[in-house]
C-alpha positions as CSV (number, residue, x, y, z in Angstrom):
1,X,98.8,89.0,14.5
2,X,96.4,90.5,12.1
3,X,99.5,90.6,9.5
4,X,99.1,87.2,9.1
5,X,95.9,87.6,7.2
6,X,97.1,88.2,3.7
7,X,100.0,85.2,3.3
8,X,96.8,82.6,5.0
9,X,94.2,84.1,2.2
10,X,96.5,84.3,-0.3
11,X,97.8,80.6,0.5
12,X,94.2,79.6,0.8
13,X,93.3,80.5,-2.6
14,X,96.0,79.4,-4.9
15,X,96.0,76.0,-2.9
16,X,92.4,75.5,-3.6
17,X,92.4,73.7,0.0
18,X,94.8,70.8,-1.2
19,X,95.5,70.4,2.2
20,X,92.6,68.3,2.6
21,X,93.8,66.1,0.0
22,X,96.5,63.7,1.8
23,X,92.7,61.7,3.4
24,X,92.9,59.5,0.8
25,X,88.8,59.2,0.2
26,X,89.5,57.2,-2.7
27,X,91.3,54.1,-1.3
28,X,90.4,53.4,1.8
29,X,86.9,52.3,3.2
30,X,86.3,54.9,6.3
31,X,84.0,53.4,9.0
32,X,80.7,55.1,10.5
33,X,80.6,56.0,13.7
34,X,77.7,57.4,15.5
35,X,79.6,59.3,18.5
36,X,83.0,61.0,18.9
37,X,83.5,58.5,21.7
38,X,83.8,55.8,19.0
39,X,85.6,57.6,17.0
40,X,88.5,58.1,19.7
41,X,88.8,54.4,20.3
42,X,89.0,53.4,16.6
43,X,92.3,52.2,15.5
44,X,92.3,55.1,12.5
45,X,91.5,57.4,15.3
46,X,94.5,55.9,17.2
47,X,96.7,56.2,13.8
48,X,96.1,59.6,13.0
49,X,96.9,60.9,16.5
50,X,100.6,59.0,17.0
51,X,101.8,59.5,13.3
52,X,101.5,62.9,13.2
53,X,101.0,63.4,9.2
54,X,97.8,62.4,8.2
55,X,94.2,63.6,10.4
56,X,96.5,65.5,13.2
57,X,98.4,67.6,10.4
58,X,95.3,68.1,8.5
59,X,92.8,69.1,10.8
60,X,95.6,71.5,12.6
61,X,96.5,72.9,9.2
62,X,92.8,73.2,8.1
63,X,91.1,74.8,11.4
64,X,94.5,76.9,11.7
65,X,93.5,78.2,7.5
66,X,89.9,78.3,9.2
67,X,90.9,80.8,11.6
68,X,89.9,78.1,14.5
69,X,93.8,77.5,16.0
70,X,94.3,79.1,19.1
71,X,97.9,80.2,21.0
72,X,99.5,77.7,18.4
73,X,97.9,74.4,19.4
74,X,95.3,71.6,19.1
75,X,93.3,69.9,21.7
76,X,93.5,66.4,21.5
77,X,89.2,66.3,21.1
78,X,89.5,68.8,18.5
79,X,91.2,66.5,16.2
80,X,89.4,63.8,17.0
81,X,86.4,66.6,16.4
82,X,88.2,67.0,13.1
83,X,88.6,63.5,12.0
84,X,85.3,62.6,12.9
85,X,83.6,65.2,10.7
86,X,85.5,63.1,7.9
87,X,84.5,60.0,9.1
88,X,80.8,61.3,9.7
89,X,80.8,62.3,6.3
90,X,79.5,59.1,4.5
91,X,76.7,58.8,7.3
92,X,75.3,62.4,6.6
93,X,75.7,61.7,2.4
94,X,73.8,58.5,2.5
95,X,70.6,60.4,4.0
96,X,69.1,62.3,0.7
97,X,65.4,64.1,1.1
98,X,64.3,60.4,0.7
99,X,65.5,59.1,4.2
100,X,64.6,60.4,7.7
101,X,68.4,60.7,9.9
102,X,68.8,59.1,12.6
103,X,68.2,60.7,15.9
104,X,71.7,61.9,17.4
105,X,72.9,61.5,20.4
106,X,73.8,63.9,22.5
107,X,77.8,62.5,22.1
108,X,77.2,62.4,18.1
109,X,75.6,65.9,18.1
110,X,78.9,67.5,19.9
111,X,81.0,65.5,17.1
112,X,78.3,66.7,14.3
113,X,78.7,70.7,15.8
114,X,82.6,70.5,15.5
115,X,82.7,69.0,12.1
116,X,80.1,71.3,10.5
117,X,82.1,74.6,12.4
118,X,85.5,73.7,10.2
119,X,83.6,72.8,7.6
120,X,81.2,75.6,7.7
121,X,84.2,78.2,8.4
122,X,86.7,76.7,5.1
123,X,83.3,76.8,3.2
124,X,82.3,80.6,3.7
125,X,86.2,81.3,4.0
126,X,86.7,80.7,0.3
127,X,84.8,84.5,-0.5
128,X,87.4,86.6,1.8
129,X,90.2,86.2,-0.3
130,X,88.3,87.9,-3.5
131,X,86.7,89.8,-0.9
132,X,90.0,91.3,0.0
133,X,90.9,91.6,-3.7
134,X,87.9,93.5,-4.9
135,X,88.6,95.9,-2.1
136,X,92.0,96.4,-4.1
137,X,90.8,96.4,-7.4
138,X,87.9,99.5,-6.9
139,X,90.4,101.6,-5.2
140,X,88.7,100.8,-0.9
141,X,91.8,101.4,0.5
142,X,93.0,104.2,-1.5
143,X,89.7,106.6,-1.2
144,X,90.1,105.9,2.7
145,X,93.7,106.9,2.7
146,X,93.1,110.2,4.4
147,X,89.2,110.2,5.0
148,X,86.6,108.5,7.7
149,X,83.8,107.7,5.4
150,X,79.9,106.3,6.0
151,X,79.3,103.1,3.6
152,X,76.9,105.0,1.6
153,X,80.1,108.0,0.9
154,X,82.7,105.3,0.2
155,X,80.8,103.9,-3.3
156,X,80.9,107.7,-4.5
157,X,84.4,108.1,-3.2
158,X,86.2,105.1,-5.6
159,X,87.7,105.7,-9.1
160,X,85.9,105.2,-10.8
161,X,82.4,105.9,-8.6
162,X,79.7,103.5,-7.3
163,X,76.9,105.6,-6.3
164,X,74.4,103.8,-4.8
165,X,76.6,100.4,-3.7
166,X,75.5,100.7,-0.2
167,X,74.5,97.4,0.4
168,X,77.7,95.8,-1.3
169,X,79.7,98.2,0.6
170,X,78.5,97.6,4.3
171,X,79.0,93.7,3.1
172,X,83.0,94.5,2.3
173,X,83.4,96.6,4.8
174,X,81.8,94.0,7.4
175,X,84.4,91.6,6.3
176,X,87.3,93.5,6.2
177,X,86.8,94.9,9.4
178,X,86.4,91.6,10.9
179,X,89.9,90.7,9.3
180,X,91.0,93.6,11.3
181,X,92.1,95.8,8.0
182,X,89.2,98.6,8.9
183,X,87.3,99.6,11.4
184,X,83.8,100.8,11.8
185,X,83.4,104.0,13.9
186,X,80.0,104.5,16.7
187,X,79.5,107.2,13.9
188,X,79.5,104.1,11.5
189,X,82.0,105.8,9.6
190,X,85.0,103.3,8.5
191,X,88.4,104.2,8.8
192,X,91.9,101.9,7.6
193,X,93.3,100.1,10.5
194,X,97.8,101.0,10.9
195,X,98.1,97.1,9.6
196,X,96.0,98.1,6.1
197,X,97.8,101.1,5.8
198,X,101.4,99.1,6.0
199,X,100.4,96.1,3.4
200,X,97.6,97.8,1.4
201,X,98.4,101.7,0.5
202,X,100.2,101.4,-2.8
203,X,103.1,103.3,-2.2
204,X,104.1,101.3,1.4
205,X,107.3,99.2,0.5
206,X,104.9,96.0,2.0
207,X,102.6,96.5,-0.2
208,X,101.0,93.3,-1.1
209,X,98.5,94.3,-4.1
210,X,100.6,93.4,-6.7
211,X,100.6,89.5,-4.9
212,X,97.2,89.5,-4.8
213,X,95.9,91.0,-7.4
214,X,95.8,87.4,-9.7
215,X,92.1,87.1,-9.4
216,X,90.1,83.8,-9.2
217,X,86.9,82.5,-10.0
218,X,84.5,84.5,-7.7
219,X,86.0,87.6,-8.7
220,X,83.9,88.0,-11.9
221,X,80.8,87.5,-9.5
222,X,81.6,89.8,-7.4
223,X,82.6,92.6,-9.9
224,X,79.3,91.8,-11.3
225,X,77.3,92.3,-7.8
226,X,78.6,95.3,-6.8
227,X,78.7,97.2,-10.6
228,X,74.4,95.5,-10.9
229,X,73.6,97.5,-7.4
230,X,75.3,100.3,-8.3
231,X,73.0,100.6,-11.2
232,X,70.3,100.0,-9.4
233,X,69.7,96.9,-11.0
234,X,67.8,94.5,-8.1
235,X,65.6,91.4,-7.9
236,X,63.4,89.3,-6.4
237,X,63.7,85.8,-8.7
238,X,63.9,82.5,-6.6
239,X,65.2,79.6,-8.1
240,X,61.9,77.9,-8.0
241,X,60.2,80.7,-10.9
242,X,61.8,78.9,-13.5
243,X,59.5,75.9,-13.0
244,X,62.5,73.5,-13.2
245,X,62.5,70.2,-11.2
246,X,66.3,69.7,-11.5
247,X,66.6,73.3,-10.3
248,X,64.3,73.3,-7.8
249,X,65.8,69.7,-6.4
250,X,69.5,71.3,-6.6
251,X,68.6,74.2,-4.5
252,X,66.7,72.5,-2.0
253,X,69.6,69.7,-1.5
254,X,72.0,72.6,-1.5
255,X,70.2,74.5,1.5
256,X,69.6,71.0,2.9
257,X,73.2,70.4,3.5
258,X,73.9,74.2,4.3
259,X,71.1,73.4,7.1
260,X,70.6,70.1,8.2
261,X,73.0,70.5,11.1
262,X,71.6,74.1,11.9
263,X,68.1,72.3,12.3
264,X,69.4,69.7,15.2
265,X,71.5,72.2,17.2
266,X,68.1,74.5,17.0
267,X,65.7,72.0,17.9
268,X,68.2,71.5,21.1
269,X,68.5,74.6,22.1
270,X,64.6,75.4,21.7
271,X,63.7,73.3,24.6
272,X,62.8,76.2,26.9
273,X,60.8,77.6,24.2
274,X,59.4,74.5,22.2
275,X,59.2,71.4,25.1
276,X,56.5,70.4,27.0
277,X,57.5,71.7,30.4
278,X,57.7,75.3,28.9
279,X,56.2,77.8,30.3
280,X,53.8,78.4,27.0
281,X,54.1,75.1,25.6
282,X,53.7,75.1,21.8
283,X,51.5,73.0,20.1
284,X,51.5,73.2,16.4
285,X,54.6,74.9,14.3
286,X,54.8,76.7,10.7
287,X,57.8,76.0,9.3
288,X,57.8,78.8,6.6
289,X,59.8,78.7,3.9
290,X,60.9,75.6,5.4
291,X,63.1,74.0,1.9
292,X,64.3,70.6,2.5
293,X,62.2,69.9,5.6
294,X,65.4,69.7,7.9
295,X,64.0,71.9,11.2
296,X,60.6,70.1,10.3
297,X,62.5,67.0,10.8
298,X,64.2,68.0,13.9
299,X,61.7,69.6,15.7
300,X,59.4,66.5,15.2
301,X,61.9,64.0,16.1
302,X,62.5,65.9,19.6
303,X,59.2,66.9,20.5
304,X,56.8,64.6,19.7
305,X,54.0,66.7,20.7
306,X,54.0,68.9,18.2
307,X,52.4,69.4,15.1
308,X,54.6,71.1,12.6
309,X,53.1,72.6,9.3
310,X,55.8,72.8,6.4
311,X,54.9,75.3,4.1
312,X,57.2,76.7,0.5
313,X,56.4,77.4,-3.0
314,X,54.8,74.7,-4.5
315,X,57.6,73.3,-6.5
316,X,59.3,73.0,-2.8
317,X,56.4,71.4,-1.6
318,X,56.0,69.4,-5.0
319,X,59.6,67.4,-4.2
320,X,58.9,67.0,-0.5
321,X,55.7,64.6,-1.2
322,X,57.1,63.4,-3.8
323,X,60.1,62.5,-1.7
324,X,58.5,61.8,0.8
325,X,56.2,59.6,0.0
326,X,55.0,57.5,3.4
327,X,56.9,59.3,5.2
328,X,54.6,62.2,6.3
329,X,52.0,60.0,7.6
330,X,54.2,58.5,10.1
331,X,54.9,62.3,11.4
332,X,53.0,64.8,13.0
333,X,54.4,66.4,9.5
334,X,51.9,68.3,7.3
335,X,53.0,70.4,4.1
336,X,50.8,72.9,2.6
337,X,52.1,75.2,-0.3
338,X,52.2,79.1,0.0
339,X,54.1,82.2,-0.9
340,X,56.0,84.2,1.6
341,X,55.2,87.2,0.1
342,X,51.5,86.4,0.0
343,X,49.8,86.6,3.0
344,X,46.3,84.8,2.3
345,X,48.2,82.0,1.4
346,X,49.7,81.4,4.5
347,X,48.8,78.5,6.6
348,X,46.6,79.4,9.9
349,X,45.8,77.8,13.0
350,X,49.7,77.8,14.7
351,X,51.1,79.7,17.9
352,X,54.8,79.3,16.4
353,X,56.3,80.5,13.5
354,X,59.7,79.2,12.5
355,X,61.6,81.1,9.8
356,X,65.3,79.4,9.7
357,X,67.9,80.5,7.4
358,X,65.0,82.8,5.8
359,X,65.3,86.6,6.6
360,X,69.1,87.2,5.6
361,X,67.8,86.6,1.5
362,X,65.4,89.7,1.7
363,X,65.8,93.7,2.1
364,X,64.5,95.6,4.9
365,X,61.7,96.3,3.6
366,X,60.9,93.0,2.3
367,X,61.6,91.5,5.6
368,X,59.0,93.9,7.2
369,X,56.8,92.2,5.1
370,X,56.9,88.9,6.3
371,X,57.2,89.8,9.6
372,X,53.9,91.8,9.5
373,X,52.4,88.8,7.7
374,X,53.7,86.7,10.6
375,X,52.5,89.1,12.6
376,X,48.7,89.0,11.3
377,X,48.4,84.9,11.1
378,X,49.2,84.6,14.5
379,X,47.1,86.6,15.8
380,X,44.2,84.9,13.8
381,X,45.2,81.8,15.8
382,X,42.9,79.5,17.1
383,X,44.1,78.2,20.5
384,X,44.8,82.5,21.5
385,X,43.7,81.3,25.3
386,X,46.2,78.4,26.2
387,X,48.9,79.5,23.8
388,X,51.3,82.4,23.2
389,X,52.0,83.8,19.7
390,X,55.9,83.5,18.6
391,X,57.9,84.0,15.6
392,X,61.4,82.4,15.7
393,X,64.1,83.5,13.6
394,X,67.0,81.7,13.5
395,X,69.9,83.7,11.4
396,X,73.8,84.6,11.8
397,X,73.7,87.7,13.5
398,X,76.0,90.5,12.7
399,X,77.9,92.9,15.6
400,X,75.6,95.9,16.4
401,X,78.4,97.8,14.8
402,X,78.5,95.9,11.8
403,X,82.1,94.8,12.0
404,X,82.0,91.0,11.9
405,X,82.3,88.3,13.4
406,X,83.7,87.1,10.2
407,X,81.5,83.8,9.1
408,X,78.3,86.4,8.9
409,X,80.0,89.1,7.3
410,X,80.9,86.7,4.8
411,X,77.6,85.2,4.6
412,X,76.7,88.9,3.6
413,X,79.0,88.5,0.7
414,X,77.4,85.6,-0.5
415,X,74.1,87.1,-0.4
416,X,75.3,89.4,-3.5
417,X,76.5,86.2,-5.6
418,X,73.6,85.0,-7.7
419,X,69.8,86.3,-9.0
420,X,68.9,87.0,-5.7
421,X,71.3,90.1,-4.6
422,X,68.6,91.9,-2.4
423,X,69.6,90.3,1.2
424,X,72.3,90.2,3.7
425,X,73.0,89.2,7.2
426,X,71.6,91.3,10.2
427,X,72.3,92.7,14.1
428,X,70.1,91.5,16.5
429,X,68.8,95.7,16.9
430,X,67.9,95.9,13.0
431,X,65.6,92.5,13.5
432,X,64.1,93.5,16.4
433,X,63.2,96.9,14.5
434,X,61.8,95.3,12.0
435,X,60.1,92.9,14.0
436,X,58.4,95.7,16.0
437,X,57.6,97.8,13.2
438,X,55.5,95.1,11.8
439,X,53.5,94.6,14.9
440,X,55.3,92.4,17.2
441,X,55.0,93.8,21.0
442,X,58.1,92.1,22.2
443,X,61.5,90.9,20.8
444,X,64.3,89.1,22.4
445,X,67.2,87.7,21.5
446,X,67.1,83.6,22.1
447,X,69.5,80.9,22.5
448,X,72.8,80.1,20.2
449,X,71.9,77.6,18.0
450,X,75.4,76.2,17.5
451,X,78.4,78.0,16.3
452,X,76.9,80.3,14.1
453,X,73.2,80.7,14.7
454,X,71.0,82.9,16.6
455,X,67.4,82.7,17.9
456,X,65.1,85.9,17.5
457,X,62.3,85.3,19.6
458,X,59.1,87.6,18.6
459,X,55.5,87.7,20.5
460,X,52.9,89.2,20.5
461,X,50.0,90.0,23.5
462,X,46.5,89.6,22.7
């Protein structure tokens, strides 16, 4: 089964995902449904599921490239699931940082999960084919021919040598172990798997280097990542330092779309934590580092109670009132500008602090940081007798040992694309020791927050 690995990559990337291309977007008008019940009575529903060609042959070709088909077939929800993620589409485009979405159903929000897993899973896919190809290129697979080696030992093992590639080696390796082409030791030493060493040892008659080896366009991005860090070349710029609105607007709608979906699953699942019958209900929210607004959105829209504080650098906050114009007023929304990395400039006065989609851009010791700073506003709370003091994270949580699942081990890839270059994605144990060792008295791990996403719940007793 794990053979199968290197014709899919290799077919995704020289394809470019033309498979998606036979929806033809251009010429015909696609209607907007709010649920996936709707959906499944619409005559293009109807269409796609007796022809056989078009949505059914898409979506099974697409989520089987996603790694999502399972024992060979398709339930008939999960093309609809498909399908409707196309047909959602338009909906979710015509809502821009201008417009408040609509709230979504429980039916809609099953609908919204499924189409933002394929689309989620195709979109971090398209970094383990040149994943799999750097590997080949610095010689991985070769210096662990004969050798068990930690991830910090592999860099100084290639030809030539990477000292000091730690952090873009424990990204590669997470990936490829989660392909099932190494595996990661309790030691965390990492070790070739018998399917590597038939397809991707040089001298094996299957050898498929010489196939893959044609390089795309992440590949200079990723030779670039890994050769920075190994001369210890790091850095802490944001988009938002250059001072550019059109930068600053492009990241923000970028992370919106990367998140929006994320913020309504989350604001679901938080109802335990968040809702009025909980047993510490909360009252008033930071949404640090908060972007777009998305989980400010969501958590408002759900639970009217609460008062939620969005808080970014100020040319994030800049573009949300001027954005949003009107719309904060008819919100329990407040926005107040601050740096994360600045403690006295972060809001007081709330018993939750939400930091979505946040941690995985920093180092450890960056992270430590926040949490301590975190850590310190909420216990400087106001309401310390009727509330309890949490920080959320919500991130993509790694195995404990590192070896996958493969969405955040790609995630971890990404995370060396870029200026940025300092984060990755974590286990649960390395956020709660970091969470601990800046103060926090307890740590659990939460709820799923859809497919991908994990709560992180910290507190603290005073």
């Amino acid at each position: 089964m794990k053979l199968l690995v290197l014709p899919f990559l290799f077919s995704l990337a020289s394809n470019s995902y033309g498979f998606l291309l036979p929806i033809n977007a251009g010429t015909r008008e696609y209607p907007i449904f709010s649920s996936l019940d709707d959906a499944e009575d619409s005559p293009f529903a109807q269409d796609n599921l007796s022809n056989g060609v078009a949505s059914s042959d898409i979506s099974t070709r697409s989520k089987a490239s996603a790694g999502l088909l399972i024992d060979g077939s398709l339930k008939r929800r999960e093309v609809l699931a498909a399908s409707a993620a196309v047909l959602l589409g338009p909906m979710v485009m015509e809502h821009t940082l201008t417009s408040m979405p609509p709230t979504v159903s429980e039916k809609a929000l099953v609908a919204l999960e499924e189409g933002d897993s394929v689309v989620r899973t195709l979109w971090l896919g398209r970094l383990a084919y040149p994943t799999l190809v750097l590997a080949l290129e610095i010689g991985l697979f070769e210096a662990l021919r004969e050798n068990r080696l930690s991830k910090d030992h592999l860099g100084q093992s290639l030809d030539p040598p990477l000292p000091g590639a730690g952090h873009a080696m424990e990204a590669l390796t997470s990936v490829l172990s989660s392909l099932g082409l190494l595996h990661i030791g309790n030691d965390e030493r990492v070790e070739l798997t018998e399917p590597a060493k038939m397809v991707l040892l040089k001298d094996s008659p299957y050898y498929w280097g010489h196939q893959l080896l044609a390089a795309d366009g992440l590949m200079a991005s990723l030779r670039r990542a890994v050769k920075l860090e190994s001369l210890n070349h790091q850095t802490t710029k944001t988009p938002f330092q250059a001072h550019s609105n059109a930068a600053t607007t492009s990241f923000i709608q970028s992370m919106q779309a990367h998140s929006a979906t994320t913020a309504e699953l989350t604001a679901v699942a938080l109802e335990d934590i968040l809702g009025p019958s909980s047993e510490y209900p909360a009252t008033h929210v930071l949404d640090m580092a908060g972007g777009s607004g998305c989980f400010s959105r969501a958590l408002t829209k759900r639970y009217q109670h609460l008062r939620v504080t969005l808080s970014d650098l100020p040319p994030v906050i800049e573009l949300w009132r001027r954005e949003n114009v009107g719309f904060s007023k008819r919100t329990n929304i407040d926005s107040t500008p601050a740096d994360l990395f600045d403690e006295r400039s972060w809001p007081r006065g709330a018993d939750v602090i939400l930091l979505a989609n946040v941690i995985h851009d920093w180092s450890q010791e960056q992270c430590i940081q926040i949490a301590h700073a975190a850590c310190s506003v909420l216990r400087q709370r106001t309401n310390r007798s009727s509330t309890k003091g949490r920080l959320i994270l919500v991130e993509q949580l790694l195995h404990e040992d590192l070896s996958g699942p493969l969405p955040a081990a790609l995630a971890s890839v990404s995370m060396l694309l870029g200026d940025w270059r300092t984060g990755k994605q974590y286990s649960f144990s390395e956020l709660q020791r970091i969470l601990l060792d800046s103060g926090f008295d307890n740590v659990e791990l939460g709820p799923k927050c859809g497919a991908f996403h994990h709560a992180v719940i910290a507190s603290i007793r005073d």
